[in-house]
C-alpha positions in Angstrom: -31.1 64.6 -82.4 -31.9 62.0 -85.7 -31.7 63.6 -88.8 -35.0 64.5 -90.5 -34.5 62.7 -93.0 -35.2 59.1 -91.2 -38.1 57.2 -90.6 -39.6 57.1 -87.6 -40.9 53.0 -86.2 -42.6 52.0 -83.5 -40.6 49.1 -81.0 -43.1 46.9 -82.2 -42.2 47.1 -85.7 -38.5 46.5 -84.9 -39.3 43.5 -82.9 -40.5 41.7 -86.5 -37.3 42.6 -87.7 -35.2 39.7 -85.9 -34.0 37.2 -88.7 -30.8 36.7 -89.8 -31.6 38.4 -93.8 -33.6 41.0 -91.9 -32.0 42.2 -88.9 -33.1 45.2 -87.1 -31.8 46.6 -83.3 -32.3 49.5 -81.4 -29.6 51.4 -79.5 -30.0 54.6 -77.8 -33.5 55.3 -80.0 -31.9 55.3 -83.0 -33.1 52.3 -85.3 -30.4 50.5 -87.5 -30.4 47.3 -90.1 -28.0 45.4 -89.8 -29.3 42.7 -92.0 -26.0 43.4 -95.0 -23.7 44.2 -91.6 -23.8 41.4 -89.3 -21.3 38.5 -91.1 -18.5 41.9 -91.2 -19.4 42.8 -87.4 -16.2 41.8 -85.8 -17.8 39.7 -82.9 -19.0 37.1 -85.6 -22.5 37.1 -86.8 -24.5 35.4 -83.9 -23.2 38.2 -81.5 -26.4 39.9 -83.5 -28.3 37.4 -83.7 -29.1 36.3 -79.8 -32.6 36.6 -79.1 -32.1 39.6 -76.7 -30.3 41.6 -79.5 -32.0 40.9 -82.8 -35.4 42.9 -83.5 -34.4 44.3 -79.7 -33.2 47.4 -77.4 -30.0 46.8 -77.6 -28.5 50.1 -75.8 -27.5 47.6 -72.7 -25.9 45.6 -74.3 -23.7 47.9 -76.7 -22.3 49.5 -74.2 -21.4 47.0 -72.3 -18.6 46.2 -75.3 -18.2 49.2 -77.2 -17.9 53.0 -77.0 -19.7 55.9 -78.6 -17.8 56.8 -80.8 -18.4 53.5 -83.0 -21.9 55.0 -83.4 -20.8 58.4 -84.9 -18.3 56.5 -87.7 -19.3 57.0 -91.2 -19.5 53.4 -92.1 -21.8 53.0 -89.0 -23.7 55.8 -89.4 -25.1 55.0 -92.9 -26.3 52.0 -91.0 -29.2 53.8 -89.3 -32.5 54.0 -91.3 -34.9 55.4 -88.6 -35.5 56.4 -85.0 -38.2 55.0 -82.5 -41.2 56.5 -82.5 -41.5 59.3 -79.0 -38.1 58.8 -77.8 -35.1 60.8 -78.1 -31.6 59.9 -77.8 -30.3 59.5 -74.3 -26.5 59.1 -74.2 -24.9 62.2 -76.3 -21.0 63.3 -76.9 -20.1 66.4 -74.9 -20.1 68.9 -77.3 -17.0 71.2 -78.6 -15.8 73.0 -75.7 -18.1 71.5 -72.7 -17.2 70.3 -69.5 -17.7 66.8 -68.4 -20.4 66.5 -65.7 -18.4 63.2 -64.6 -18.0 63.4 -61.0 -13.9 64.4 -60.5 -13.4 64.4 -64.2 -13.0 68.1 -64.1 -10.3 70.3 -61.8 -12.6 71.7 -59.0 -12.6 74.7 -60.0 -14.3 74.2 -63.3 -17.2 72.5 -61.9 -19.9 74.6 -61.2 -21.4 75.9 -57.7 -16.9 75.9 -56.4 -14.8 78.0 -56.0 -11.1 78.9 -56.4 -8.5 81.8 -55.1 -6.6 81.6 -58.4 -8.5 81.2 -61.0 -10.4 84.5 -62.5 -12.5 85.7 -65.3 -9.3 85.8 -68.1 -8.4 82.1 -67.1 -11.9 80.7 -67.7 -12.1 81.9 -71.2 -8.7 80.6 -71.9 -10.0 77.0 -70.8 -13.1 77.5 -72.5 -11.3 78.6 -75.6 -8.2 76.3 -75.0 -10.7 73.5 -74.8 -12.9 74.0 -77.8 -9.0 74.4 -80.3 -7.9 71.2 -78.2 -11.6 68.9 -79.2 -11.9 70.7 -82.9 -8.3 70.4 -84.2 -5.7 68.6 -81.8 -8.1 65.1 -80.7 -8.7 64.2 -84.3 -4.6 64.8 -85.4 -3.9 63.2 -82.2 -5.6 59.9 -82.9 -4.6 60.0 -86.5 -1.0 60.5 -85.8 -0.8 58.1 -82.8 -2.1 55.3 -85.3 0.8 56.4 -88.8 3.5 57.4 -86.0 4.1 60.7 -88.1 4.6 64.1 -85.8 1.7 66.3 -85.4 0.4 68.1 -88.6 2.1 71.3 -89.4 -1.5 72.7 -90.1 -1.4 71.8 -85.9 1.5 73.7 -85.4 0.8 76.7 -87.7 -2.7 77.1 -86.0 -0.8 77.2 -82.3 1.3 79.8 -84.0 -1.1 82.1 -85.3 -2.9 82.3 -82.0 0.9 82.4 -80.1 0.4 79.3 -77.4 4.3 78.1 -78.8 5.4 81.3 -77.0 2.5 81.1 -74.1 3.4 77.6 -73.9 7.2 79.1 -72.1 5.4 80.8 -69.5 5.2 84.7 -68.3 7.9 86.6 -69.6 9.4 89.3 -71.5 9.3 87.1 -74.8 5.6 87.5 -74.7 5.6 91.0 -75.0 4.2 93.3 -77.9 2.2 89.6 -78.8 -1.8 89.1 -79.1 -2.4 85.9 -76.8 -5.0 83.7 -78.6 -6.9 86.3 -80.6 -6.6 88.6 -77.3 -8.3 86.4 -75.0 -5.5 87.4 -72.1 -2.7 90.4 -72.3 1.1 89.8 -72.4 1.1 91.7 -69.0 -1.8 89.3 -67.6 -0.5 85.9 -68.6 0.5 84.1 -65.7 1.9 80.2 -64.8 -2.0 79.4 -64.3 -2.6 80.6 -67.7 0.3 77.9 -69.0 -1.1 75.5 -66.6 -5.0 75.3 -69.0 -2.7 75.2 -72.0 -0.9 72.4 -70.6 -4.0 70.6 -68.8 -6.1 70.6 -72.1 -3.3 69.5 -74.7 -3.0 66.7 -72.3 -6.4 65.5 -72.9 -6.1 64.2 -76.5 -5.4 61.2 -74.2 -1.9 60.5 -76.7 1.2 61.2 -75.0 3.5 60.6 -77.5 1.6 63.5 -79.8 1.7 65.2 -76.2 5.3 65.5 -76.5 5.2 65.5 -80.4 3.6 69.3 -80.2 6.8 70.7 -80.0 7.2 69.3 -76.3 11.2 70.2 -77.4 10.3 73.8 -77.7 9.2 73.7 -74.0 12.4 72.5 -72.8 14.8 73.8 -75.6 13.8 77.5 -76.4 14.5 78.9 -72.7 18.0 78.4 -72.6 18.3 80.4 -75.9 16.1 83.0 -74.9 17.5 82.9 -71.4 21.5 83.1 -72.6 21.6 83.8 -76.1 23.3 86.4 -77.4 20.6 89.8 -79.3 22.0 87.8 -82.8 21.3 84.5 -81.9 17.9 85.0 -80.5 17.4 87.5 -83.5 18.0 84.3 -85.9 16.4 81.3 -83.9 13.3 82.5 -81.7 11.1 83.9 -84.2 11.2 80.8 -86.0 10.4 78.6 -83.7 7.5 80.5 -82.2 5.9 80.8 -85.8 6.0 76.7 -85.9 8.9 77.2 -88.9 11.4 75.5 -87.1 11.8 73.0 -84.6 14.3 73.0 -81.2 14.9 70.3 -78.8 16.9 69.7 -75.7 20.3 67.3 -76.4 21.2 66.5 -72.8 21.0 62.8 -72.1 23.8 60.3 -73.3 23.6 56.6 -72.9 27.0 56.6 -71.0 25.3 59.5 -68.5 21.8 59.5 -67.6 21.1 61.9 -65.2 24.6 62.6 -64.7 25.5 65.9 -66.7 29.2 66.2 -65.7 29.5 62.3 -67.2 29.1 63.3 -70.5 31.3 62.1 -73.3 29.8 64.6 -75.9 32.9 66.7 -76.7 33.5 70.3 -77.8 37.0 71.6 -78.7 38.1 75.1 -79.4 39.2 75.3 -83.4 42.5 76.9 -84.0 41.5 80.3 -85.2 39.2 80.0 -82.0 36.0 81.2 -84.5 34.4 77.4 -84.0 33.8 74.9 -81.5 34.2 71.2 -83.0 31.6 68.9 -81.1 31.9 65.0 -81.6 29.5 62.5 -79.8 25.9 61.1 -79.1 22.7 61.9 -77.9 19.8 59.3 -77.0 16.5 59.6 -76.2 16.4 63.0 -77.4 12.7 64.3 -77.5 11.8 66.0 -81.2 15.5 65.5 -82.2 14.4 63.2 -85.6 12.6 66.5 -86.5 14.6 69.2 -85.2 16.1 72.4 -86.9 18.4 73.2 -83.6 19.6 71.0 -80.8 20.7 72.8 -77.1 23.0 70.4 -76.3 25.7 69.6 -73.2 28.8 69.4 -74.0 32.4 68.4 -72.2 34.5 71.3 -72.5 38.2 72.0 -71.2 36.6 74.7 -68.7 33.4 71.7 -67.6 29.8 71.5 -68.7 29.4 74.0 -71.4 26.0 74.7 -73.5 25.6 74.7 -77.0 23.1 75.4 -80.0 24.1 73.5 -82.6 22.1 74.1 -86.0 21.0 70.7 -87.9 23.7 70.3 -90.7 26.8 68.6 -92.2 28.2 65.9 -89.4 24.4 66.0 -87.7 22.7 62.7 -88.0 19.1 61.8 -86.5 17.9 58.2 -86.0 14.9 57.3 -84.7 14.3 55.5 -81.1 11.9 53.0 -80.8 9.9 53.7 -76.9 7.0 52.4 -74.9 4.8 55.3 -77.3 4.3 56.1 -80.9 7.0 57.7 -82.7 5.7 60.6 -83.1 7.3 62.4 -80.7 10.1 61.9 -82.2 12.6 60.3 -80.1 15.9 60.2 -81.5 19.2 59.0 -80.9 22.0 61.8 -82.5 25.4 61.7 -83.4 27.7 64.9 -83.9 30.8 64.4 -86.1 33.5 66.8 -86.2 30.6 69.5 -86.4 31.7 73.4 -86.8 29.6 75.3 -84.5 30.0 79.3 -84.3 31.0 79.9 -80.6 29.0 82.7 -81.0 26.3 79.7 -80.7 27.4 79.5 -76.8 24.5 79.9 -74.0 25.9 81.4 -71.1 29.8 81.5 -70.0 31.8 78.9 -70.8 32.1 75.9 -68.4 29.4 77.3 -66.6 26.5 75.2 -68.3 25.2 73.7 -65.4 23.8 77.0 -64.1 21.9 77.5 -68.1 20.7 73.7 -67.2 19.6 74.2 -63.4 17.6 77.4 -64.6 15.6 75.5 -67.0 14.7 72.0 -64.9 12.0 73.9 -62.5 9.7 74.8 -65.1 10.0 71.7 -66.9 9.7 69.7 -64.1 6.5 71.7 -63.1 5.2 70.8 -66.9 5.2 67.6 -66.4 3.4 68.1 -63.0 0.2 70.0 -64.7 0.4 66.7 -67.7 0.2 64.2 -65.0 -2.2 65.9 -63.0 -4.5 66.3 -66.0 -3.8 62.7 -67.2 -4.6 61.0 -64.0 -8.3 62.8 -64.6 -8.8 61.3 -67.1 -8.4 58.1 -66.2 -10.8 58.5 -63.3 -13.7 59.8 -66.2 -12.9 56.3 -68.2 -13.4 54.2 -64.7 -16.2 56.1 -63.6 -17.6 55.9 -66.9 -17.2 52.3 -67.3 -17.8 51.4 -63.8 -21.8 52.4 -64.0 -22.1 51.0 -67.4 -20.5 47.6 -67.4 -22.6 44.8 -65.5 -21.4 42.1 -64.1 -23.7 39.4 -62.0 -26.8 41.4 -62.9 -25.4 44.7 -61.6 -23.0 47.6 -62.5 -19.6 46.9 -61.7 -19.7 50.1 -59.1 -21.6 48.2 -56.5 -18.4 46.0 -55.6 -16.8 47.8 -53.1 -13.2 46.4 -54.0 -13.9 48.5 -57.2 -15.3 51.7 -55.5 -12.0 51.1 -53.7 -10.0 51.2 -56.3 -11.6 54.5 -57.3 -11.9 55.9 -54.3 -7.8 55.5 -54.3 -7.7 57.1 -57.8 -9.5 60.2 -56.8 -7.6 61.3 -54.0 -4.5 60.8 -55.1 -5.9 63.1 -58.7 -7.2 65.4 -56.2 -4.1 65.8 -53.9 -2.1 66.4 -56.6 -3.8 68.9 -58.3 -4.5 70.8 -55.0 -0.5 70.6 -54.5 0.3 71.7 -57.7 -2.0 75.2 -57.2 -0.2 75.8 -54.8 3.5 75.7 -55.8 1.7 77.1 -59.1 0.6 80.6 -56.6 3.8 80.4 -55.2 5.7 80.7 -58.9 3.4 83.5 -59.9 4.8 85.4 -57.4 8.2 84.6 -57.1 11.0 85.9 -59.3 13.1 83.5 -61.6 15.7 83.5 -59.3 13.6 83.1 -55.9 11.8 79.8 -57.6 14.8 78.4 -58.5 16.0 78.8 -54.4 12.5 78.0 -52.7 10.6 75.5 -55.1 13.3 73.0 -56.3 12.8 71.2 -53.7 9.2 71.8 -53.6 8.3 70.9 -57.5 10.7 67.9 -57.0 9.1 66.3 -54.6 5.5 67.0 -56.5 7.0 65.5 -59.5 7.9 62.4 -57.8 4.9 62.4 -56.1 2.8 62.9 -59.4 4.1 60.1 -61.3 4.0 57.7 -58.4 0.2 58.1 -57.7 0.1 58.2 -61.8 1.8 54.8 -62.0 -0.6 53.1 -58.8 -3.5 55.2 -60.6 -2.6 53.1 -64.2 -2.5 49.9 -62.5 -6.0 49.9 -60.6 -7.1 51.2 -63.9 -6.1 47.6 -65.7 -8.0 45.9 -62.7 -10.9 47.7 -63.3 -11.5 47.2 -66.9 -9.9 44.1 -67.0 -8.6 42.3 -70.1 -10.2 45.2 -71.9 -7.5 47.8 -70.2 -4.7 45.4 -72.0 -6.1 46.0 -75.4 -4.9 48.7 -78.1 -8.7 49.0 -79.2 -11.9 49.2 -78.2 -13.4 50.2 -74.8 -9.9 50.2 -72.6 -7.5 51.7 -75.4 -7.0 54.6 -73.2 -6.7 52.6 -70.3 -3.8 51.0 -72.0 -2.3 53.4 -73.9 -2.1 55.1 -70.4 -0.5 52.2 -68.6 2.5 51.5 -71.1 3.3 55.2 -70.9 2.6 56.3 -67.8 6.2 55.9 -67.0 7.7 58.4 -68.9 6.6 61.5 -67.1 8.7 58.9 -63.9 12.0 59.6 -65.8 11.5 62.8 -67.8 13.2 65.8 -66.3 14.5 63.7 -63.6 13.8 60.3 -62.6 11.7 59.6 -59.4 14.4 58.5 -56.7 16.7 61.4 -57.8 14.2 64.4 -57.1 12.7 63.1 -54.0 16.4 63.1 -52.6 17.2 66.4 -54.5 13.9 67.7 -52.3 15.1 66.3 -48.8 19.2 67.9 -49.6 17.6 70.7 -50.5 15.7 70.6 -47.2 18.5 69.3 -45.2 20.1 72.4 -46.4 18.1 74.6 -44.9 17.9 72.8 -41.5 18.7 75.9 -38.8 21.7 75.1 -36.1 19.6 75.8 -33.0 16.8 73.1 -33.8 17.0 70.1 -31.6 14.3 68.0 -30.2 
């Protein structure tokens, strides 16, 4: 609603406002002068001054080139000096919290009149609660940091912290125990993978992926292997830290010399003589978090084979930053260990046997990235949708050309396919053991990961069509579009590139094949 404080006109007394040193328009009720504004407005001066914008409704027009939030800026705001007389405001932001009443913008089962087998009363006012932190305090950082590069505000971090979603971010588990789950909103012995699934869902909307993976996406993938094969000490010394935001952990598999090939690695760690240390010399790249970190679980080659490490950020540790395809504040780094003393106390798991710490970890973080895809690929169908009906083209709303309700016809059911999938092998995790996922759903979540990020990648690409030179641009009304489409890629070659898993799923398969079928 306009404040109380502005006048109130009539659309005729606009109308006499239409010269260049007293310039008046209308947009969405609201009445603004524009008379000091229009030789800064960044479309030039006669943008404003075309007889169907000056002294007129121009609400049309707008938002056919700009998006709302340009209205609720402080510079633009001070701009408005009235409303129309009889009229309210039309076109509102959703508030803090809400759900979007675009068609498929939403997971089905948050749209209201459906229904779900999964989802139940604890769930809902996670997402509700989840949604509101997300829209309040992450979206703002998010944009903020996406535009300086720097890694999410601690005052982000400490916040997750105080209401535990660093450790409800690792799933169900005995780490969550004696804990109050934000502000008691679910129990320890409630939680499930559905409950990390919103978590993961609404961080995802902040429409940013590198801050995505800024918000201590290395914890995620770095902490389990601790937790999972760290000796009482160790765990004693590094978990509480990292779940109260003081420290930061990340994952230091990949090497440039060995992809996705973990037995390649050149990353060496040798026994000292008094056997008390293990002496680790080589590289790291594309590490996620690493310019930031406290701790890095890293891979080493050992004399017995792959062995697992956490090595603590100190003398002979150097970070560098990576420049990728998103901002840099995710903190991509490239890391170099020379001649560093790590305790082999420090070991996760047995030694040479690293490759069982790594395979124990890849299912959940493979499924991660599943529920950020899933959620990401909504969004994009809200922006389309939401463009589509607004933006005119040959006297009517882009919509009624059927090669662009094709497009988003495409878009939705590949969203909704993949979402349906992933409640599924979601149910099938929350009652499974560790162990049984890591048999039944490897294949499973591989091939949904593969899956995911293809329809992701076709979904980014329509999406460019649809807005057009607008979806190429960093600003403006496509910027997410963009942003989307020069990132989308990641989530192909995170945790296992595309080609890789979908054969990983059919071996897997293969494997299981019984001797007496024949057709």
């Amino acid at each position: 609603m306009a404040s109380t404080e502005h006048k109130t006109f009539t659309r005729e007394e606009v109308e006499k406002h239409n010269t260049p040193d007293d310039l008046w328009v209308i947009i969405d009720s609201k009445v603004y002068n524009l008379s000091r504004f229009k030789d800064l407005h960044p479309g030039g001066s006669s943008a404003l001054l075309d007889e169907d914008i000056a002294g007129q409704d121009a609400t049309e027009a707008f938002f056919g080139l700009h998006r709302h939030e340009v209205l609720l800026r402080p510079q633009y705001k001070r701009l408005q000096i009235g409303v129309v007389e009889g009229e309210e405001e039309q076109i509102k932001p959703l508030a803090y919290g809400e759900i979007s009443k675009v068609p498929y913008s939403e997971p089905t089962w948050l749209n209201e009149g459906f229904h779900s087998p999964y989802f139940k009363e604890s769930h809902r006012k996670l997402q509700k609660a989840m949604r509101t932190l997300v829209d309040e305090t992450f979206y703002p950082d998010a944009q903020a940091r996406e535009a300086d590069g720097k890694r999410p505000s601690q005052s982000v971090v400490e916040k997750m912290a105080e209401l535990e979603l660093h450790a409800m971010r690792l799933g169900p588990g005995k780490h969550l125990k004696g804990r109050k789950l934000f502000n008691g909103i679910v129990t320890p012995e409630e939680f499930d993978y559905f409950h990390e699934l919103i978590i993961t869902q609404e961080v995802v909307r902040v429409g940013q992926r590198g801050y995505g993976d800024g918000l201590m996406g290395g914890q995620v993938i770095g902490l389990p292997p601790v937790l999972n094969f760290g000796s009482p000490e160790l765990k004693a010394k590094v978990v509480p830290d990292v779940l109260a935001g003081k420290k930061f952990i990340c994952l230091a598999i990949s090497e440039a010399q060995a992809g996705s090939d973990v037995f390649g690695l050149h990353t060496t760690a040798t026994k000292s003589e008094d056997g008390k240390f293990w002496i680790v010399n080589g590289n790291k790249k594309w590490i996620t978090n690493g310019t930031f970190a406290d701790y890095f679980t890293t891979g080493c080659k050992t004399e017995d084979g792959f062995t697992v490490l956490l090595i603590e950020r100190g003398e002979g540790v150097e970070t560098k930053p990576i420049k990728t395809s998103y901002s840099s504040t995710a903190g991509t780094a490239y890391i170099t260990f020379d001649n560093v003393k790590v305790p082999v106390e420090n070991t996760l798991g047995e030694e040479g046997a690293g490759i069982y710490v790594m395979l124990s970890n890849f299912n959940h973080e493979r499924w991660v990235l599943c529920c950020s895809s899933a959620r990401s690929q909504r969004m994009i169908v809200e922006e389309c949708m939401k463009w589509t009906t607004q933006r005119k083209v040959f006297g009517k709303p882009l919509i009624n050309q059927p090669v662009i309700r094709s497009k988003i016809a495409g878009m939705i059911s590949r969203t909704e396919s993949v979402q349906a999938w992933l409640e599924t092998v979601t149910y099938q995790m929350c009652n499974m053991a560790y162990k049984e996922q890591a048999q039944k759903l490897a294949g499973q979540i591989a091939f949904l990961k593969m899956y995911a990020t293809r329809c992701a990648q076709q979904t980014a690409q329509d999406a460019v069509q649809v807005f057009g030179g607008r979806g190429i641009t960093q600003t403006g009304m496509g910027r997410f579009i963009e942003h989307y489409h020069h990132t989308v890629t990641f989530d192909s070659l995170l945790g296992g590139a595309e080609d890789v898993l979908g054969d990983l799923g059919v071996r897997q398969a293969v494997r299981s094949m019984p001797k007496d079928a024949r057709l």
